[in-house]
C-alpha positions, 0 to 999 in steps of 0.5 A: 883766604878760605878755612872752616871754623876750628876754635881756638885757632880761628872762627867765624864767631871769635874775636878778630877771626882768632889768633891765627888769623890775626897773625896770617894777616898781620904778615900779610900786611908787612909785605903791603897785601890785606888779606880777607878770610871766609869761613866755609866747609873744609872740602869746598875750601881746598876745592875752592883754592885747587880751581882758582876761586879763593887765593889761599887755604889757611891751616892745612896740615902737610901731606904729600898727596896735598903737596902734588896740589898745592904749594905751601908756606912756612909754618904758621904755628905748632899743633901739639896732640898729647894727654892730659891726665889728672893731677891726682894720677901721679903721672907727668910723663911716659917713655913709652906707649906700654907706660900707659896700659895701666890707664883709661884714655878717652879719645875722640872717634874719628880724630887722628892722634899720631899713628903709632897711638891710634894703632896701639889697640893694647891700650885702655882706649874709651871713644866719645863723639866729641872732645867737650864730652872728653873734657867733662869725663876727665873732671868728673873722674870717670877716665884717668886722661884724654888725647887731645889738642892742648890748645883746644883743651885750654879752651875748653876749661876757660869757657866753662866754670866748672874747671880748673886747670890746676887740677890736671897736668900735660903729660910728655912728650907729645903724642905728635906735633903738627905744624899748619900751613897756608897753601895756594893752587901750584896752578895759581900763576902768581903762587911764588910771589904770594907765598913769598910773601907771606914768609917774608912778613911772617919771618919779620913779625916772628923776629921782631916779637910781634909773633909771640906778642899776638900769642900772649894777647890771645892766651896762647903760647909758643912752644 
């Protein structure tokens, strides 16, 4: 398998390669394959598995134009996009995007929301290079919330000291929820078995609580 490092959810530098990795290759297992996984820059990656020089590419978001490419697996996990606002705000939740116009938002340039965010240019949107530079604006107050990963948000207070997370709160609903993937070469003669595979053990693990045990044992939760 090959991936680029995208922390919380895998990495070259965390433990046991990160939670998605750990439950990638504990589906693998249950299907009696041992699986290995190589961090490298995202375009080499899908070019790598497009050609046949790596099996599979681990955490791809599906598109249609991918689809023509590459054959997907079941999805391995949920990634929820939203706002997180200060609590002091007194907002919890929106109906819609018009709710918000009274707000500033930090966004990171570059990042996808979900689409109808990103084109709502009535909205008080304030760009950073990054989404740490966003965190560190929202605790010091200087805008009301930020669009971001709430996995990688969690992340990002439990590695530093100075926050909390009980002084903010996830607001409803989601900006978009995306589900990752694993993918193989649709030229890879042995695609369907693989993929099998993989969905077989996964859907042994997600029935059997060993799926929402690896969750809890890396601080993450299934929606």
């Amino acid at each position: 398998m090959v991936t680029v490092d995208w922390a919380p959810y895998y990495g070259s530098e965390m433990s046991n390669n990160g939670v998605i990795t750990v439950i990638v290759k504990t589906a693998f297992q249950r299907s009696g394959i041992e699986a290995s996984i190589k961090f490298i820059p995202w375009k080499r990656a899908m070019k790598e598995v497009e050609i046949g020089k790596s099996d599979m590419l681990l955490g791809v978001y599906y598109t249609d134009k991918r689809n023509k490419t590459y054959l997907y697996s079941e999805p391995i996990y949920d990634i929820h996009v939203g706002l997180v606002a200060l609590k002091s705000l007194g907002i919890s939740q929106f109906e819609k995007l018009l709710d918000l116009i009274p707000y500033s938002i930090g966004v990171s340039r570059g990042w996808s929301n979900s689409k109808e965010f990103d084109q709502a240019d009535y909205l008080n949107k304030q760009g950073a290079t990054n989404q740490i530079l966003n965190v560190r604006k929202l605790f010091k107050k200087r805008i009301d919330m930020i669009s971001i990963s709430f996995d990688v948000f969690r992340y990002e207070v439990a590695t530093t000291s100075d926050n909390d997370l009980n002084e903010v709160v996830f607001i409803e609903p989601a900006l978009q929820i995306s589900t990752i993937h694993l993918a193989t070469s649709r030229n890879n003669p042995d695609k369907e078995n693989v993929i099998n595979a993989f969905n077989k053990g996964l859907a042994e693990i997600k029935q059997d609580g060993t799926y929402d045990k690896i969750l809890k044992q890396y601080g993450f939760q299934y929606y």
